[in-house]
PyMOL Python script that loads the backbone (N, CA, C, O; Angstrom):
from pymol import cmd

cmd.read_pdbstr("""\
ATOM      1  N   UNK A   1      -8.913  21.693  22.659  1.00  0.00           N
ATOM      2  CA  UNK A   1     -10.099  22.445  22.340  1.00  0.00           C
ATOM      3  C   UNK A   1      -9.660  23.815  21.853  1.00  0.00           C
ATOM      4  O   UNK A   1      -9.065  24.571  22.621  1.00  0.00           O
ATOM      5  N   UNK A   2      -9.937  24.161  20.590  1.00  0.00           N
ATOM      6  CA  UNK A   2     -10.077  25.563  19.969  1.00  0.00           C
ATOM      7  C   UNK A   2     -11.382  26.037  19.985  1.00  0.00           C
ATOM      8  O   UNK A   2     -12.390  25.489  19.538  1.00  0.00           O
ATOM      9  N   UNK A   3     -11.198  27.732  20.866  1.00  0.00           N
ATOM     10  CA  UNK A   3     -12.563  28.279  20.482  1.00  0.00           C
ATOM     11  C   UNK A   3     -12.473  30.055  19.981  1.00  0.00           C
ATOM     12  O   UNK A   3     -12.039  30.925  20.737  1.00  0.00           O
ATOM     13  N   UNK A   4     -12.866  30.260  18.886  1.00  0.00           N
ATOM     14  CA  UNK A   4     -12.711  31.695  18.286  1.00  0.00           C
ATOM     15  C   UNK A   4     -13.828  32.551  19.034  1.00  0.00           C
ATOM     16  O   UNK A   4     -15.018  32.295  19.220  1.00  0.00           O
ATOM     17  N   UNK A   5     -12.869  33.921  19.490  1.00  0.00           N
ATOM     18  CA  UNK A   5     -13.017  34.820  20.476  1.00  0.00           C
ATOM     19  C   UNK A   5     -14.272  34.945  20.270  1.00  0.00           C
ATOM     20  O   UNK A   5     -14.958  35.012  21.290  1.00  0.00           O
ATOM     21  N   UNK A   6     -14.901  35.009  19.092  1.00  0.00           N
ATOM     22  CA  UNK A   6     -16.813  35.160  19.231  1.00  0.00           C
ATOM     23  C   UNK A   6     -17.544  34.336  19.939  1.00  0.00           C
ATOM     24  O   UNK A   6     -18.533  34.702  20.575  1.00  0.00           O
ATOM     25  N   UNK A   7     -17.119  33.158  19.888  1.00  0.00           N
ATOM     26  CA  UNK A   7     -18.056  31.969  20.238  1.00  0.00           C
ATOM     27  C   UNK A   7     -17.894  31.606  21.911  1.00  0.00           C
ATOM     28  O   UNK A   7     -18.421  30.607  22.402  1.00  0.00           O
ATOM     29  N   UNK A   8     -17.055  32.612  22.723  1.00  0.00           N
ATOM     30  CA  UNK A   8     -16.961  32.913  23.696  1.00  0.00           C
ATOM     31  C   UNK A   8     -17.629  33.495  24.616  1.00  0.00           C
ATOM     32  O   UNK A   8     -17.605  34.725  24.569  1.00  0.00           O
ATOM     33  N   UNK A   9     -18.456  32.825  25.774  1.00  0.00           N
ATOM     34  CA  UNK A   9     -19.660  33.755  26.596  1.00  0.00           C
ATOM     35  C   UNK A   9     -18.346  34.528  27.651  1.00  0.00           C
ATOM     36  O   UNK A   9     -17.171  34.266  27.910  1.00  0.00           O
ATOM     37  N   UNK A  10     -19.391  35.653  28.059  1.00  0.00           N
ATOM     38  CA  UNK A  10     -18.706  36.808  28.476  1.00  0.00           C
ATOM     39  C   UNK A  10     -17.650  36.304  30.132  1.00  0.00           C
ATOM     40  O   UNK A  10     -16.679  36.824  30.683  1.00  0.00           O
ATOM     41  N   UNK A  11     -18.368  35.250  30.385  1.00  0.00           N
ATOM     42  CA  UNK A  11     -17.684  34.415  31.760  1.00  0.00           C
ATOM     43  C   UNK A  11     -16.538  33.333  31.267  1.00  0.00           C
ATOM     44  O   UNK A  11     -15.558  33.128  31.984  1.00  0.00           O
ATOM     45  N   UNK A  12     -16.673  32.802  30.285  1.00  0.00           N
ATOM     46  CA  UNK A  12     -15.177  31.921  29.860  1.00  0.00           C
ATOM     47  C   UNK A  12     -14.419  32.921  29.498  1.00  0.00           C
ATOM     48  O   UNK A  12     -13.283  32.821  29.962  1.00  0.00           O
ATOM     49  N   UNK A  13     -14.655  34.144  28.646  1.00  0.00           N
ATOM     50  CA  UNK A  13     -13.598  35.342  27.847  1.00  0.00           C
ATOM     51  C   UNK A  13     -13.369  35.946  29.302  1.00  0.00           C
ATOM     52  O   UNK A  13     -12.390  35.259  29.595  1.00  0.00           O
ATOM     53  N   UNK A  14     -13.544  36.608  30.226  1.00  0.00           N
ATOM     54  CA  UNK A  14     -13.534  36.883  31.566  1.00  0.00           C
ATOM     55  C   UNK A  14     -11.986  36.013  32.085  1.00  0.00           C
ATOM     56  O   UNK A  14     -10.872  36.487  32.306  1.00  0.00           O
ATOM     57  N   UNK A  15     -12.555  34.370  32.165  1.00  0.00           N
ATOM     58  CA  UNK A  15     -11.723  33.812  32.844  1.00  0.00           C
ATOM     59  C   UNK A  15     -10.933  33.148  31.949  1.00  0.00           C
ATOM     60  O   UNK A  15     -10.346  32.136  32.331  1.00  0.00           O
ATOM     61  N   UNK A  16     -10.794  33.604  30.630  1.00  0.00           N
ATOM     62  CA  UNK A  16      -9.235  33.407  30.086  1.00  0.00           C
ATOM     63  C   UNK A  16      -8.936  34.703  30.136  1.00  0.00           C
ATOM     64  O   UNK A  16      -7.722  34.895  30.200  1.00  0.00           O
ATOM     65  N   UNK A  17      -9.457  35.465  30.131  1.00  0.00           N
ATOM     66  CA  UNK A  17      -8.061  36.866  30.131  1.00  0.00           C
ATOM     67  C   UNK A  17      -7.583  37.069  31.464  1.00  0.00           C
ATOM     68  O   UNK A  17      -6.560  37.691  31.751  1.00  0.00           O
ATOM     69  N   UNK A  18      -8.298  36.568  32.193  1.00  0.00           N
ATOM     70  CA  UNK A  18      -7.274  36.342  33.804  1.00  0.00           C
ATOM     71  C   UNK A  18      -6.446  35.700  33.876  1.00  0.00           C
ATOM     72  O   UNK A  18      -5.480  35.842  34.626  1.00  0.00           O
ATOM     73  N   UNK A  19      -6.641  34.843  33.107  1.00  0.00           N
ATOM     74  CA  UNK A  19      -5.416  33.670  33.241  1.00  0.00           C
ATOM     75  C   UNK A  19      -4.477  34.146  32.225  1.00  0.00           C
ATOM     76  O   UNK A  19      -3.399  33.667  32.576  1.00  0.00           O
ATOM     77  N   UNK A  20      -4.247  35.005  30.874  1.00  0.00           N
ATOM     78  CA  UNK A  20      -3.677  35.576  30.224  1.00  0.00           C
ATOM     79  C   UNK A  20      -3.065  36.727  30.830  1.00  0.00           C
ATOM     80  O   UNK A  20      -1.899  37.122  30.873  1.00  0.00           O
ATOM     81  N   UNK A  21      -4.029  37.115  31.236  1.00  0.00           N
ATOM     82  CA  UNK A  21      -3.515  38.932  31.834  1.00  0.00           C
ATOM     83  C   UNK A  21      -3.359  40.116  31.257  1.00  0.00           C
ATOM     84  O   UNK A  21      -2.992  41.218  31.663  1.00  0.00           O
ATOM     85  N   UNK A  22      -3.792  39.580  29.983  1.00  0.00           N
ATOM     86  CA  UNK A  22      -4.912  40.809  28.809  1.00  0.00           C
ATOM     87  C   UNK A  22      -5.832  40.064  28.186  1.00  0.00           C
ATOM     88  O   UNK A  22      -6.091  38.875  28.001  1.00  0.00           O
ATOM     89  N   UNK A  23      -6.295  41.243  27.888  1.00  0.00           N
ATOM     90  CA  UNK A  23      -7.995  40.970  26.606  1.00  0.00           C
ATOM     91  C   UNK A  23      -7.376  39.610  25.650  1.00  0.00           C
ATOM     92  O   UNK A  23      -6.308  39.108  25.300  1.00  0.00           O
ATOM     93  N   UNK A  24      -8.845  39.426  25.518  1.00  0.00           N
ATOM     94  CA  UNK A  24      -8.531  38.269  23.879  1.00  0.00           C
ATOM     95  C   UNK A  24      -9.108  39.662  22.867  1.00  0.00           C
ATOM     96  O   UNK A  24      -9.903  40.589  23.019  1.00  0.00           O
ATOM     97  N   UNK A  25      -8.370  39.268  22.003  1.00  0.00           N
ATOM     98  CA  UNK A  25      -8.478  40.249  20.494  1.00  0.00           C
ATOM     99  C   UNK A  25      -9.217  39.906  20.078  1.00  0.00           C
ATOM    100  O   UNK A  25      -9.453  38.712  20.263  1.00  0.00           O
ATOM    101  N   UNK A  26     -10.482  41.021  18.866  1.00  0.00           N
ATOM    102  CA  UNK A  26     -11.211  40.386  18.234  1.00  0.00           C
ATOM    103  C   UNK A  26     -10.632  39.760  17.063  1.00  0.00           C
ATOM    104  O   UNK A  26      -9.981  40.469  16.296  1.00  0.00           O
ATOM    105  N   UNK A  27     -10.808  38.302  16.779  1.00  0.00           N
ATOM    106  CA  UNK A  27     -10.391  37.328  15.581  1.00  0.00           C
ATOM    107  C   UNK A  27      -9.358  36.513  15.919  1.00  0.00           C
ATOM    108  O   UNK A  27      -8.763  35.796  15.114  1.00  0.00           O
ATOM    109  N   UNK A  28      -8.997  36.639  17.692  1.00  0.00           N
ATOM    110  CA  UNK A  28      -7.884  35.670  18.422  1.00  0.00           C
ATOM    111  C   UNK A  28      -8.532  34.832  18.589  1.00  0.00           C
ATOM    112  O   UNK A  28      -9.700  35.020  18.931  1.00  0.00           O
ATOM    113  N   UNK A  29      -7.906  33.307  18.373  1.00  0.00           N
ATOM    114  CA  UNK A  29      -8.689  31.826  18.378  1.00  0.00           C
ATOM    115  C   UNK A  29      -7.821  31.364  20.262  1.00  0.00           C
ATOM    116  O   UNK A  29      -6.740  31.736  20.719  1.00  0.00           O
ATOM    117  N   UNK A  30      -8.704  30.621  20.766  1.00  0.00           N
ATOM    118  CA  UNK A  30      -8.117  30.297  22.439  1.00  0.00           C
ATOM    119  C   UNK A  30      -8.017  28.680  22.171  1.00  0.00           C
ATOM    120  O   UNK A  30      -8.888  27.926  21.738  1.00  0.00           O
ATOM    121  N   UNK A  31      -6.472  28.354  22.631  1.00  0.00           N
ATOM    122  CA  UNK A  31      -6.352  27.023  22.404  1.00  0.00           C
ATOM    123  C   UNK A  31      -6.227  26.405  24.105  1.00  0.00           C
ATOM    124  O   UNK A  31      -5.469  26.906  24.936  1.00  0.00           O
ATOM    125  N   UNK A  32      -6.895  25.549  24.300  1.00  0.00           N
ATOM    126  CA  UNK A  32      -6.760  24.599  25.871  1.00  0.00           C
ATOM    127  C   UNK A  32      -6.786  23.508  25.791  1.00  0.00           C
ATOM    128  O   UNK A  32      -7.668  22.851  25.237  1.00  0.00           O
ATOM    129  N   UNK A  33      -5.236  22.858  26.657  1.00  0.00           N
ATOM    130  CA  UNK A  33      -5.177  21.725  26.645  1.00  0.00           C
ATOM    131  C   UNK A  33      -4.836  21.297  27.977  1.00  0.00           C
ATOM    132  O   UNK A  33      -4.176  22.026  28.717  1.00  0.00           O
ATOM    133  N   UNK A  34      -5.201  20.281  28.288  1.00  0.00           N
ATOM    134  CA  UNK A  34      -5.108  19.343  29.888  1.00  0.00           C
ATOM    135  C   UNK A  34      -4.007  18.370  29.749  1.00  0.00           C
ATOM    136  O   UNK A  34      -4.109  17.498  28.886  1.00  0.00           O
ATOM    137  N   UNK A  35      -2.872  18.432  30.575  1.00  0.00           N
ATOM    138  CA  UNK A  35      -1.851  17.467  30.207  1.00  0.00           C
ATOM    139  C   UNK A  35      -1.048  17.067  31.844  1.00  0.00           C
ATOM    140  O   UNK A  35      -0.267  17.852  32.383  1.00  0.00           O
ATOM    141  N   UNK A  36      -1.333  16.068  32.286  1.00  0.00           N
ATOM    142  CA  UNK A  36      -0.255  15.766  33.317  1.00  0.00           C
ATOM    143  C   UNK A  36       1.207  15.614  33.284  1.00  0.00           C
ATOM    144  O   UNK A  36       1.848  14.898  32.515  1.00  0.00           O
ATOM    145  N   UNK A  37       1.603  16.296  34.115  1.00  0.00           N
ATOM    146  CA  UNK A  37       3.179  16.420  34.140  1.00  0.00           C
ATOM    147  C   UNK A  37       3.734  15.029  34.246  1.00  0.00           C
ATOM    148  O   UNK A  37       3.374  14.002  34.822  1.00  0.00           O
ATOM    149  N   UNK A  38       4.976  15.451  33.302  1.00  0.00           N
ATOM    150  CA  UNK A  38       5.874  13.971  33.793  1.00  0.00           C
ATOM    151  C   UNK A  38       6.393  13.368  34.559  1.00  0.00           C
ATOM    152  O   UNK A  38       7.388  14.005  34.904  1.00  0.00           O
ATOM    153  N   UNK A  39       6.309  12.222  35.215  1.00  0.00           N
ATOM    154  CA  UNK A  39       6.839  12.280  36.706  1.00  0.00           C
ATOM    155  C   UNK A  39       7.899  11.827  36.965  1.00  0.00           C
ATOM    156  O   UNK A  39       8.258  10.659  37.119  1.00  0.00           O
ATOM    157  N   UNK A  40       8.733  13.298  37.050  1.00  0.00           N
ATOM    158  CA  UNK A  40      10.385  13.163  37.238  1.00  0.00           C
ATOM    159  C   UNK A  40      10.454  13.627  38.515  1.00  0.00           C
ATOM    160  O   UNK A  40       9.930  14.691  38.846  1.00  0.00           O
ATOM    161  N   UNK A  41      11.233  12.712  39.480  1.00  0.00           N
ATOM    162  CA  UNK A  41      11.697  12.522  41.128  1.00  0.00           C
ATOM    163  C   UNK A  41      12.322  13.754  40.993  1.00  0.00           C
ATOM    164  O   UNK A  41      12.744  14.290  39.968  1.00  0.00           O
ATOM    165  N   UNK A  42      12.341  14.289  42.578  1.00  0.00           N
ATOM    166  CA  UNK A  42      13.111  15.647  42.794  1.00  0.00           C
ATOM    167  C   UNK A  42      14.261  15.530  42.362  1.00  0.00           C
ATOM    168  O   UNK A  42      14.803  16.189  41.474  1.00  0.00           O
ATOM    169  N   UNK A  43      14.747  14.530  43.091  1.00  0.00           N
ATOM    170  CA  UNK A  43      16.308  14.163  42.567  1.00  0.00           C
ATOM    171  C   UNK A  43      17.031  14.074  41.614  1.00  0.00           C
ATOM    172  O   UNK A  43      18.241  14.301  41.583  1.00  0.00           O
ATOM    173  N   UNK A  44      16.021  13.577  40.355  1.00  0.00           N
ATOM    174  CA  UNK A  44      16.439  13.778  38.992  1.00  0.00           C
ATOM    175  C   UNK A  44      16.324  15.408  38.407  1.00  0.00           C
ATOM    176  O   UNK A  44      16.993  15.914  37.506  1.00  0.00           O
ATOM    177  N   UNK A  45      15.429  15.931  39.095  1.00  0.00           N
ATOM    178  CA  UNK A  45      15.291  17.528  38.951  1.00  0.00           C
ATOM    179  C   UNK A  45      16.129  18.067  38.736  1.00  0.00           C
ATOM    180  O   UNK A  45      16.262  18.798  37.755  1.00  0.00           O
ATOM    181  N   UNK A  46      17.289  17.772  39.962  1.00  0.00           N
ATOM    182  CA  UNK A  46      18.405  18.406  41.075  1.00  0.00           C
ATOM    183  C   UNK A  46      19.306  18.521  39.623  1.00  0.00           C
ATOM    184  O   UNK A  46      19.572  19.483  38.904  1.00  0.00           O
ATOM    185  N   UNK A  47      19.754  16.598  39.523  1.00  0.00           N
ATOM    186  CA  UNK A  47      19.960  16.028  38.127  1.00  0.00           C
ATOM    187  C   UNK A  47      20.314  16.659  37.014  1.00  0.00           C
ATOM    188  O   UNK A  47      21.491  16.761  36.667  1.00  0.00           O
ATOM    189  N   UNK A  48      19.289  17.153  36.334  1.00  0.00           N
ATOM    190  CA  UNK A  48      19.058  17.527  35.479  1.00  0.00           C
ATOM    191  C   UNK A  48      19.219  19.331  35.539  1.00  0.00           C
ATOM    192  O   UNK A  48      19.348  19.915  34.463  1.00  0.00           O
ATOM    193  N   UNK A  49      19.206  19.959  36.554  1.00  0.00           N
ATOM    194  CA  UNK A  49      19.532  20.836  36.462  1.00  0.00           C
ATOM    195  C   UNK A  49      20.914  21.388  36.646  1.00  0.00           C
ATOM    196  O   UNK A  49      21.188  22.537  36.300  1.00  0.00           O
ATOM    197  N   UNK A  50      21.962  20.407  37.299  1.00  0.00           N
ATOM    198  CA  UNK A  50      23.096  20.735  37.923  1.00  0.00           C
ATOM    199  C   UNK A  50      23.725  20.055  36.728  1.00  0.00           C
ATOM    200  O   UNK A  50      24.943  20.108  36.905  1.00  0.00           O
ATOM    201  N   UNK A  51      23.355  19.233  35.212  1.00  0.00           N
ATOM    202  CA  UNK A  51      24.085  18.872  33.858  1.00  0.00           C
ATOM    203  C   UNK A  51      23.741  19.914  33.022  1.00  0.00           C
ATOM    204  O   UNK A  51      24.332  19.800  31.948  1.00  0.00           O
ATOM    205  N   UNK A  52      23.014  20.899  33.077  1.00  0.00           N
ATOM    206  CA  UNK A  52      22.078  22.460  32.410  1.00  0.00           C
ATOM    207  C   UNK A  52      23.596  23.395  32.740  1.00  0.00           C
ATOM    208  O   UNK A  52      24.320  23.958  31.919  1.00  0.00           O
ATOM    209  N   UNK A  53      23.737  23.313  34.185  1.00  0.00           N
ATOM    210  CA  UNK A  53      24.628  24.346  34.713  1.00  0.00           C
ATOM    211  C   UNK A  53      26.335  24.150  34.316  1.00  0.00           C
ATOM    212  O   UNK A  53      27.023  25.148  34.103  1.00  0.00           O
ATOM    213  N   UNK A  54      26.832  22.951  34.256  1.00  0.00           N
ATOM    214  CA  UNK A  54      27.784  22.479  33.533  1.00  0.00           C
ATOM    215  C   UNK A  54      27.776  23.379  32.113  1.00  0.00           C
ATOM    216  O   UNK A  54      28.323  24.458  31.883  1.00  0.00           O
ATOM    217  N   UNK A  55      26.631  22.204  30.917  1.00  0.00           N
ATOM    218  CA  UNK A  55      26.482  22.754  29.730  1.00  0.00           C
ATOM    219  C   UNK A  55      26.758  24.407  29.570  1.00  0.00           C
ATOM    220  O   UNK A  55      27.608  25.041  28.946  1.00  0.00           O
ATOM    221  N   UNK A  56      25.800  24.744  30.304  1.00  0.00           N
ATOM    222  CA  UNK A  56      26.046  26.172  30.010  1.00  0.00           C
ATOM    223  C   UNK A  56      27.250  26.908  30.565  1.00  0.00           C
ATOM    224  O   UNK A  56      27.388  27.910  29.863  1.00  0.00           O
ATOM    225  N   UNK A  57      27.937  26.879  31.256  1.00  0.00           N
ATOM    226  CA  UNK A  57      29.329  27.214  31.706  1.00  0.00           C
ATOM    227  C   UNK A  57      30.188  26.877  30.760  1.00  0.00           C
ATOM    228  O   UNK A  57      30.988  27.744  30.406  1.00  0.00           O
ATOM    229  N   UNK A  58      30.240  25.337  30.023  1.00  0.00           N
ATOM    230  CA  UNK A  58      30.460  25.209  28.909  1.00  0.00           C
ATOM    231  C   UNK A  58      30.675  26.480  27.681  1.00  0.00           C
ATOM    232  O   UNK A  58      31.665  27.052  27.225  1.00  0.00           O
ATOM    233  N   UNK A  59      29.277  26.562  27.445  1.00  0.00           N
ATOM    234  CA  UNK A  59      28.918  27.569  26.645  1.00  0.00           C
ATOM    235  C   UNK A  59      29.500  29.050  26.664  1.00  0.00           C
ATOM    236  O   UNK A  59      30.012  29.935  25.977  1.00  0.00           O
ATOM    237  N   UNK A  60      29.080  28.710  27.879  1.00  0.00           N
ATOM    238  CA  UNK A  60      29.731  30.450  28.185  1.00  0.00           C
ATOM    239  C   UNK A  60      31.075  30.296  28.422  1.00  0.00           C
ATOM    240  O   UNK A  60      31.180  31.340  29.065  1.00  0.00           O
ATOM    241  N   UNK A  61      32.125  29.872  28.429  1.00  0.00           N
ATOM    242  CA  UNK A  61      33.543  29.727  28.332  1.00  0.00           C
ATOM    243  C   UNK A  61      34.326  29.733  27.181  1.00  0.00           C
ATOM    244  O   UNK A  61      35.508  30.054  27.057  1.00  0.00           O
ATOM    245  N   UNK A  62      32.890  29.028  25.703  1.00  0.00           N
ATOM    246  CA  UNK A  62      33.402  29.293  24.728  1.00  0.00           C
ATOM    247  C   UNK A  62      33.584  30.360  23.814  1.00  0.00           C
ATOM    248  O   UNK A  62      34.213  30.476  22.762  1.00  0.00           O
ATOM    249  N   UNK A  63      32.779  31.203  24.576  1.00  0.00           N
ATOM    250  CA  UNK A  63      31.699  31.944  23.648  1.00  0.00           C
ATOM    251  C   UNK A  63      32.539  33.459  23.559  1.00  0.00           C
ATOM    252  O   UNK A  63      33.160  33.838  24.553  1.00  0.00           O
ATOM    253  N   UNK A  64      32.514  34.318  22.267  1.00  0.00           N
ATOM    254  CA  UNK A  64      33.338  35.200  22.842  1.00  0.00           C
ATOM    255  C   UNK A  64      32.901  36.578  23.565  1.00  0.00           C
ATOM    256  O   UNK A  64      31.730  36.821  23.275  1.00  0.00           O
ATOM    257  N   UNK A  65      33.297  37.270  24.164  1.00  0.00           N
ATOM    258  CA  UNK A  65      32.734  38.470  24.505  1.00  0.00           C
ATOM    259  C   UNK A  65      32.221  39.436  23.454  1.00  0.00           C
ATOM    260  O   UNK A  65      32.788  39.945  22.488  1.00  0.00           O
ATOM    261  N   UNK A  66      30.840  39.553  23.976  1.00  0.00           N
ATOM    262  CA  UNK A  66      29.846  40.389  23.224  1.00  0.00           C
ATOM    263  C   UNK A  66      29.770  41.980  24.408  1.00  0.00           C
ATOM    264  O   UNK A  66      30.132  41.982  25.584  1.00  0.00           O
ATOM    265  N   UNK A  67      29.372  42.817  23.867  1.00  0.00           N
ATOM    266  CA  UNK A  67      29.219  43.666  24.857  1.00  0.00           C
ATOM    267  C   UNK A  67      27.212  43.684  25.228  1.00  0.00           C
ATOM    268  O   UNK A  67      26.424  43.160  24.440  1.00  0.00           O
ATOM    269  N   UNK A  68      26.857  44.232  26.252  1.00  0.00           N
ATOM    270  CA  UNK A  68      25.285  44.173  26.488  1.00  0.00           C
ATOM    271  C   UNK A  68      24.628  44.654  25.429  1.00  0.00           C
ATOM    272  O   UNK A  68      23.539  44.093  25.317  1.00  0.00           O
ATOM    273  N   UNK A  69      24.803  45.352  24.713  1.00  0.00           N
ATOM    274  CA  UNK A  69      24.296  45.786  23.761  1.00  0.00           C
ATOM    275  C   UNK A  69      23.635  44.588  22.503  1.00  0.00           C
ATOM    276  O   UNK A  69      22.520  44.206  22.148  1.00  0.00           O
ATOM    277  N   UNK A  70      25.018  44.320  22.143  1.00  0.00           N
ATOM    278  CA  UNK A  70      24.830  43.007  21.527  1.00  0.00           C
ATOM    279  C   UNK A  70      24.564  41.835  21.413  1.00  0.00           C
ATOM    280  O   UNK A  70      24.352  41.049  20.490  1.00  0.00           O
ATOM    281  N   UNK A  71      24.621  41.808  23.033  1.00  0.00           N
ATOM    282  CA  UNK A  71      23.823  40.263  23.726  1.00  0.00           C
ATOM    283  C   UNK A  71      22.141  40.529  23.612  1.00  0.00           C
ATOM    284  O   UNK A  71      21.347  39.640  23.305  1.00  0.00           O
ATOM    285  N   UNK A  72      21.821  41.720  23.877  1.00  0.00           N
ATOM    286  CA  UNK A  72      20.298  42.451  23.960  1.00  0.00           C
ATOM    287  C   UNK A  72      20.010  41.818  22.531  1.00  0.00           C
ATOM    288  O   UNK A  72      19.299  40.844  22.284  1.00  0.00           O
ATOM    289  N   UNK A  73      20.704  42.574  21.689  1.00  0.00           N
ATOM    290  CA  UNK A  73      20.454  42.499  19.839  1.00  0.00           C
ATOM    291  C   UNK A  73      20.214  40.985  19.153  1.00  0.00           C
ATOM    292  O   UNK A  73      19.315  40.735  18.350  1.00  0.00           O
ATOM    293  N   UNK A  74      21.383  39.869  19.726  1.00  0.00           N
ATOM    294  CA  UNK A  74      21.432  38.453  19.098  1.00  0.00           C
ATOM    295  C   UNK A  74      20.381  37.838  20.192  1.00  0.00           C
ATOM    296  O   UNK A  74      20.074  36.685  19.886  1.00  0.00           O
ATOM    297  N   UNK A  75      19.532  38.468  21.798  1.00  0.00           N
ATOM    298  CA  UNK A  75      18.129  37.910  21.763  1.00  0.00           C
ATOM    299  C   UNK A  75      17.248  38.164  20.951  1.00  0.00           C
ATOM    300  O   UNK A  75      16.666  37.270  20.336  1.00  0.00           O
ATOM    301  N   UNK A  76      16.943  39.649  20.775  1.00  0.00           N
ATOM    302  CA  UNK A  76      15.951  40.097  19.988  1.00  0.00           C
ATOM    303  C   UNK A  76      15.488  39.086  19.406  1.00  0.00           C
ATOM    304  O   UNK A  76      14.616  38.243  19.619  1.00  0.00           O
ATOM    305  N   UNK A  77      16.613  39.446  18.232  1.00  0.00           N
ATOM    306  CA  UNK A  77      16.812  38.569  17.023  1.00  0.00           C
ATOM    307  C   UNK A  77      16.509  37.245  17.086  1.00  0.00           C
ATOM    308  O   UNK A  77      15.856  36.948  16.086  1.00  0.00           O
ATOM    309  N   UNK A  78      16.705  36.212  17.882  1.00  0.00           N
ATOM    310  CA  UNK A  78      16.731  35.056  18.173  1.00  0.00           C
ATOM    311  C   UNK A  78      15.067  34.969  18.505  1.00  0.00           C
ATOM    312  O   UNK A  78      14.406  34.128  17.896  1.00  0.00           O
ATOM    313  N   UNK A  79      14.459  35.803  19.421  1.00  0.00           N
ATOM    314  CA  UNK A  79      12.705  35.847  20.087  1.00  0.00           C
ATOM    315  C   UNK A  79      12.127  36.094  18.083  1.00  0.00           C
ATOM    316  O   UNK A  79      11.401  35.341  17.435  1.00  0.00           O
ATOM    317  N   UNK A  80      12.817  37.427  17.612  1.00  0.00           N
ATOM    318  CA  UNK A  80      11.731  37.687  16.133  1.00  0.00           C
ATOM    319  C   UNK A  80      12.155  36.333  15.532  1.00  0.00           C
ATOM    320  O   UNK A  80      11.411  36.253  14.555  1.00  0.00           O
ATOM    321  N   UNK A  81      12.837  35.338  15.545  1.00  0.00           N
ATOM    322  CA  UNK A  81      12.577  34.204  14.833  1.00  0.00           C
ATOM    323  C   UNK A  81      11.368  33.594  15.048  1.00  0.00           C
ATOM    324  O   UNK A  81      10.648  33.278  14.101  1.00  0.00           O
ATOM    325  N   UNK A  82      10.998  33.349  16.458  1.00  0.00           N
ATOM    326  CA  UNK A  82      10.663  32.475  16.678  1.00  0.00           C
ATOM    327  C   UNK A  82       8.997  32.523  16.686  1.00  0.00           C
ATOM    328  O   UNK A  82       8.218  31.582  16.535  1.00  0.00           O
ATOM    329  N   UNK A  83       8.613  34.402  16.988  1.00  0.00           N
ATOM    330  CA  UNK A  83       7.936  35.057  17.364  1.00  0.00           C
ATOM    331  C   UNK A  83       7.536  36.491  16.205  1.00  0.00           C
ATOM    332  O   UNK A  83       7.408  37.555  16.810  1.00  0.00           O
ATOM    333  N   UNK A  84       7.440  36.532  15.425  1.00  0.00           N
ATOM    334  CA  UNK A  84       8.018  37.435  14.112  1.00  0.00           C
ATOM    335  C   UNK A  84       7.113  39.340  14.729  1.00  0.00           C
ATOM    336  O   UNK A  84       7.466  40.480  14.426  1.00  0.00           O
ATOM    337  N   UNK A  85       6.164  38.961  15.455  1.00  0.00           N
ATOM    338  CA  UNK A  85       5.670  40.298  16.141  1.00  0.00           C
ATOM    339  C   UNK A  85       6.312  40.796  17.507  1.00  0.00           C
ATOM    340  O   UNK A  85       5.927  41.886  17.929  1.00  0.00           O
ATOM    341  N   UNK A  86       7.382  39.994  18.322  1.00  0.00           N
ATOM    342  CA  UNK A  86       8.233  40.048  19.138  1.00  0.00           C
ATOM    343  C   UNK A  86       8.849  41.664  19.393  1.00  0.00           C
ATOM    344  O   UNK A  86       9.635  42.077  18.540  1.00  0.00           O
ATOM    345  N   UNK A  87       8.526  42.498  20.461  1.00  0.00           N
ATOM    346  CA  UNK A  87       9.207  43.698  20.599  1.00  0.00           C
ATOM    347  C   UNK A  87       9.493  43.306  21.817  1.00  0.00           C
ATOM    348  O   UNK A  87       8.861  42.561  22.566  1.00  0.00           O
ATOM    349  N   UNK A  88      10.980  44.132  22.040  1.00  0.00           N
ATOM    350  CA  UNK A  88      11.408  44.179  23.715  1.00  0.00           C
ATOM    351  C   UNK A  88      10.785  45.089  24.519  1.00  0.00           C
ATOM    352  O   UNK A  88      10.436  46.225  24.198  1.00  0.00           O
ATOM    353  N   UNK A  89      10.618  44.382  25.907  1.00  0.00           N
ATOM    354  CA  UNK A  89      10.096  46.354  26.395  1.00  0.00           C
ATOM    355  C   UNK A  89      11.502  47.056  27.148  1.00  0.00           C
ATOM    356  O   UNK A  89      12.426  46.526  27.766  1.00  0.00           O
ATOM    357  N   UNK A  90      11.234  48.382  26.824  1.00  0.00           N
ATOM    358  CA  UNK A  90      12.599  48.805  27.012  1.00  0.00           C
ATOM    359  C   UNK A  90      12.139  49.576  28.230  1.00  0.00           C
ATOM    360  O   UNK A  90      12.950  50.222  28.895  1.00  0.00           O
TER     361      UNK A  90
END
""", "prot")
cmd.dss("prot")
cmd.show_as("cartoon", "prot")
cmd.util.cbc("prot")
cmd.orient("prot")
């Protein structure tokens, strides 16, 4: 369900910006969808998170030293892809 911020009574706009945790903008469209989770056993959780922790140790073993600065900079960069109005808060 799409509904544009006008067509919004003052009690649904209310109880999506609570659930947001700011205002809707005027000319922001609200998208809601209902979806049951997939049902993956704790165990596969565990699973799946302890082959994440590998991978990434992986990663990070290959990877070469950046200083913080530049790790900050190649997120940025990586969020304005994805996100093109993306600012950090500093």
């Amino acid at each position: 369900m799409i509904c544009n911020e006008q067509d919004l009574s003052p009690n649904q706009k209310n109880a999506i910006e609570t659930l947001l945790g700011r205002r809707v903008q005027q000319g922001e469209a609200v998208s809601v969808r209902i979806f049951e989770p997939a049902a993956v056993s704790h165990q596969r959780k565990l699973e799946i998170a302890e082959e994440l922790r590998k991978y990434f140790a992986e990663v990070d073993a290959s990877r070469r030293p950046v200083s913080e600065e530049e790790a900050e900079d190649i997120i940025t960069e990586a969020m304005r892809s994805v996100r093109p109005g993306y600012s950090p808060v500093q």
